[in-house]
C-alpha positions in Angstrom: -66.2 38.0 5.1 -64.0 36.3 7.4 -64.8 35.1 10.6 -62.7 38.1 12.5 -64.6 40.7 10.1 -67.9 39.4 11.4 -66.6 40.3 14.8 -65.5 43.9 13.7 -69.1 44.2 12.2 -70.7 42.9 15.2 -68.9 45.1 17.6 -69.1 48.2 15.7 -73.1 47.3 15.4 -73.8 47.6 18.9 -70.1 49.4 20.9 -69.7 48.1 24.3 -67.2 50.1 27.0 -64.4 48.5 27.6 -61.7 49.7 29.9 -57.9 49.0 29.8 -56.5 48.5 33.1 -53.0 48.3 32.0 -51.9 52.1 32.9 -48.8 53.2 31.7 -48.4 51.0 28.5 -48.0 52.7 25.4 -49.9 49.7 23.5 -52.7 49.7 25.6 -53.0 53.4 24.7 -52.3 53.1 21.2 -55.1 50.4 21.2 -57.7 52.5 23.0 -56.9 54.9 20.3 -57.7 52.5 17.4 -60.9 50.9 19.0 -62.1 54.8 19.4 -61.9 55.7 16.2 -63.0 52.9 14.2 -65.8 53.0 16.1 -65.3 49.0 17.6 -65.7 50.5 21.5 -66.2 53.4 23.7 -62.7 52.1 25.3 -61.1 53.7 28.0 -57.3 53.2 30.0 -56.8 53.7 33.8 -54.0 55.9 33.9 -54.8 56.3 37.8 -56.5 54.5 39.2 -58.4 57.2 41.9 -59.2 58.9 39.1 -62.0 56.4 38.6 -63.1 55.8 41.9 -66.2 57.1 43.1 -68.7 56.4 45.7 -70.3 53.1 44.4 -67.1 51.9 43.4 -66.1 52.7 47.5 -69.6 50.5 47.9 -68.8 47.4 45.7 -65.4 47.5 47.4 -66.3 47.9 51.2 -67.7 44.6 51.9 -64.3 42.8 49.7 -62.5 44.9 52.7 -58.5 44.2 52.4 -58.9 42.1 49.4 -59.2 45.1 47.2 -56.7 47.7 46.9 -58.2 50.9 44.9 -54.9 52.0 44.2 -54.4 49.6 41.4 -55.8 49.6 38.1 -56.7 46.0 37.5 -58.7 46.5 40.8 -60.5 48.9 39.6 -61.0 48.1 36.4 -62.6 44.7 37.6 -65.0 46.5 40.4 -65.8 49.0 37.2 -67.1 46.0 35.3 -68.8 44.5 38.7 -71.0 47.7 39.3 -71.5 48.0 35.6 -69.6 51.1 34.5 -68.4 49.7 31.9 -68.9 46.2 30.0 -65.8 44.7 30.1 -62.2 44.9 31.2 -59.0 43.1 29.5 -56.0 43.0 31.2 -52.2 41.5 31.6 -50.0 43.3 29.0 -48.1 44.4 31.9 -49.1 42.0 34.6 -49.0 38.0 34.8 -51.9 35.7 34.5 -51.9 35.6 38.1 -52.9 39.2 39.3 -55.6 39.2 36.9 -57.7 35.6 37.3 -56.6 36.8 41.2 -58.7 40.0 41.3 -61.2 38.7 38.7 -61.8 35.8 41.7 -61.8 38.5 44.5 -64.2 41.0 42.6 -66.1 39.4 40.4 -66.2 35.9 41.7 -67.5 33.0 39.8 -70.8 33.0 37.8 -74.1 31.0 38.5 -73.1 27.9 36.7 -69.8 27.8 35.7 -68.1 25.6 38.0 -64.4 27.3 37.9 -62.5 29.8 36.2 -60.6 28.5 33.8 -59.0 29.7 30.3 -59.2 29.0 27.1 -57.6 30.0 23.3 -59.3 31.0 20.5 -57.3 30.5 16.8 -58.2 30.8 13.2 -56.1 28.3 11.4 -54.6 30.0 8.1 -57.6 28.4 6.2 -60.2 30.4 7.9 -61.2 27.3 10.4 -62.1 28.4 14.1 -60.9 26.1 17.4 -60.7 26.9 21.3 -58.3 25.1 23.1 -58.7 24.9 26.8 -57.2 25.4 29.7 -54.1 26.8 28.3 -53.2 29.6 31.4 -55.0 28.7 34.7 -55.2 25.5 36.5 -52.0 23.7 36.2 -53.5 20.2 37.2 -57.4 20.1 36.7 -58.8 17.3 39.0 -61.8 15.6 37.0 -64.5 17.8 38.0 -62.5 20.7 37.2 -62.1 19.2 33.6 -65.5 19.3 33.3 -66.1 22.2 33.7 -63.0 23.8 31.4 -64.8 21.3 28.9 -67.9 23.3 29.0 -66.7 26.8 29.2 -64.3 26.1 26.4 -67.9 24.6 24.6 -69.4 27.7 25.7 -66.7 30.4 24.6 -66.8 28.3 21.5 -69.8 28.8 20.0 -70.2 32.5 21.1 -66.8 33.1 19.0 -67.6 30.7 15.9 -71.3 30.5 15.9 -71.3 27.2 15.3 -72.4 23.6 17.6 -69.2 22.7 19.1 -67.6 19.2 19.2 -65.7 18.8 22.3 -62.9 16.3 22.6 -61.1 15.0 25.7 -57.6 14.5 24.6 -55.2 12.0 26.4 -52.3 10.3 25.1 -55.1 6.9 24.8 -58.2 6.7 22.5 -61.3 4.6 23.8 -59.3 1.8 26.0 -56.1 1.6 23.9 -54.3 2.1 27.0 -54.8 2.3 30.9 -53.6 4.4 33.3 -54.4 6.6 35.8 -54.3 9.8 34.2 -56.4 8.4 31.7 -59.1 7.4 34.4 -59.1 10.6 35.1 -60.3 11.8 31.4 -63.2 9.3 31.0 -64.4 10.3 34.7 -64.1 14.3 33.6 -66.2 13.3 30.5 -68.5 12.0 32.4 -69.4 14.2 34.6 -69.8 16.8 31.6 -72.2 14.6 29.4 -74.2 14.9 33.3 -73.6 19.0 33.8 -74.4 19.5 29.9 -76.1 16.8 28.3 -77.1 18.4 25.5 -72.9 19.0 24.6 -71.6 16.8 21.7 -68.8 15.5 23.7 -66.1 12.2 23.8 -63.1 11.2 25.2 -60.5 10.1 25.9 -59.1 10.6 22.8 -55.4 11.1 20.8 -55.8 14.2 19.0 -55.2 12.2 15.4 -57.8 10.3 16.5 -60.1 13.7 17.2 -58.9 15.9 14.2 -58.2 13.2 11.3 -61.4 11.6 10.0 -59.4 8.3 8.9 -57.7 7.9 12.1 -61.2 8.4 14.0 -63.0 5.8 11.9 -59.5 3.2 12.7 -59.6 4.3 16.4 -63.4 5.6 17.3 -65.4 4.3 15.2 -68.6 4.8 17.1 -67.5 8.2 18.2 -69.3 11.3 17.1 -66.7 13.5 17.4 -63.9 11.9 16.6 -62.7 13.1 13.3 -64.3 16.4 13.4 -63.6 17.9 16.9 -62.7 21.8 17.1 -63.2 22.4 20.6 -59.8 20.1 22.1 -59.6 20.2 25.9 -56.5 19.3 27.4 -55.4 17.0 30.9 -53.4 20.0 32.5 -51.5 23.1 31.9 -48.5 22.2 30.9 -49.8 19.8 27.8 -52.5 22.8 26.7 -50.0 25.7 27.5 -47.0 23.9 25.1 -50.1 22.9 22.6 -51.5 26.4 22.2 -47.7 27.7 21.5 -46.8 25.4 19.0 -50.3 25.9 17.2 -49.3 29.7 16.8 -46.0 29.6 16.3 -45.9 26.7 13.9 -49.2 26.3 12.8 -49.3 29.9 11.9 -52.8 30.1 13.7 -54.0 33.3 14.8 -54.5 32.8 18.6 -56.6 35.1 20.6 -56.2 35.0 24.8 -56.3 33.6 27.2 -60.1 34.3 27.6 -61.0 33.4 31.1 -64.1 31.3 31.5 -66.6 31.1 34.4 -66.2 34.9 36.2 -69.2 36.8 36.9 -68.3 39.4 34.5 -66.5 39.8 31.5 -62.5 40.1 32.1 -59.8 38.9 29.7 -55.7 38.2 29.8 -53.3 39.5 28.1 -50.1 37.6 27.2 -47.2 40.5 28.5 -45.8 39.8 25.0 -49.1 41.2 23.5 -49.2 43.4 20.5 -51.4 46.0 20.1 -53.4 44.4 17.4 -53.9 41.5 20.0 -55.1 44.0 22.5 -57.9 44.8 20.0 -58.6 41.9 19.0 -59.5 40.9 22.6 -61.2 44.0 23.7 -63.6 43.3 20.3 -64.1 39.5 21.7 -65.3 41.1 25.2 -67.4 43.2 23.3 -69.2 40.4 22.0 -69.5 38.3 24.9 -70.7 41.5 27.2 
């Protein structure tokens, strides 16, 4: 069984309601149609958005005031999970990033020990082996606290995906000193500060990815390192490195890449990418089920 059938089985074992807040998309539709019938969740779509609104909805709204607009779907969608109508929400096959981590923020807010919202991608390398890459879609420029935190969500969405311990490594274009810089001051401070938040998280940096992924390279580079060499959790210094990282991964890795999966909300809400298929809208309304 591979790791993706486990999740079928796992959702279909226990079905969560999910809602679909991207109204008017025929692959949103077409994927509430398949997670109905083969039984992976009780998923609904907001097709309109009053439809759905009812008094505790008007109640969870009322004290957000302005902030929330009951007009549109992915508002709704999001005070739906907040009041506990349903279990989770995924969203953005027709809206950027931006509109949903924006109402996720305004609705749901952050959790109790989280930090920040961030994102993350999960991907199934063609031989079956599981990684998270994060942030790959939220905070362009992650100050070092911020990394932290990304560091341990990713760790966290990690090992509720895979279901194994992860290894978490701080990537930088430096390994352990071999250069200095202060971007690279920046890493060691943001690992750090995780080893304090979480110190139970098998985490290093900074580190070159060769030196993180290649076990002959980390014994050369990191030798005293216990991740080096066997890392499958790779957080990255900013946007644009994990965002051009995550693409290349898919498109010439041949990875299968699920996300982004924001991190840190008080609720379970995931992104789309507006380039989604529907299989991709499935897959990601089965990795909310889990997580709910």
């Amino acid at each position: 069984m591979t790791l993706i059938d486990s999740w079928y089985k796992q959702a279909r074992a226990d079905p969560k309601r999910i809602v679909l807040a991207d109204a008017g998309d025929d692959r949103a539709r077409e994927a509430a149609e398949r997670l109905n019938a083969d039984g992976l969740a009780e998923a609904i779509v907001i097709e309109h958005a009053p439809d759905h609104v009812d008094a505790t909805i008007r109640d969870a709204a009322a004290p957000l005031g302005e902030k929330v607009d009951l007009t549109d779907p992915l508002h709704v969608a999001a005070l739906m999970v907040k009041t506990g109508k349903v279990d989770g929400c995924v969203a953005g096959a027709s809206r950027p990033t931006v509109d949903v981590v924006r109402a996720g923020l305004r609705i749901l807010g952050v959790a109790r020990g989280a930090g920040t919202v961030s994102s993350s991608f999960f991907f199934v390398l063609p031989d079956g082996t599981p990684l998270v890459y994060g942030d790959c879609g939220v905070i362009a420029d992650p100050d070092a606290q911020q990394l932290a935190w990304i560091a341990i969500s990713s760790a966290r969405t990690f090992a509720q995906l895979a279901g194994i311990d992860p290894a978490v490594a701080m990537l930088s274009f430096s390994t352990k000193g071999s250069a200095e810089h202060p971007r690279i001051d920046k890493i060691r401070t943001a690992t750090e500060l995780a080893r304090q938040l979480a110190p139970d998280l098998s985490i290093d940096g900074e580190l070159q990815f060769d030196a993180a992924w290649i076990p002959t390279i980390a014994a050369s580079k990191a030798p005293d390192s216990l991740v080096a060499g066997h890392a499958n959790t790779f957080i990255f210094p900013d946007l644009d490195a994990g965002n051009i990282a995550y693409k290349i991964t898919e498109r010439l890795g041949g990875a299968q890449a699920f996300g982004p999966l924001l991190q840190g909300l008080d609720g379970v809400l995931h992104d789309l990418s507006r380039g989604c298929s529907v299989d991709d809208i499935v897959n990601v309304a089965v990795i909310s089920s889990l997580q709910a």
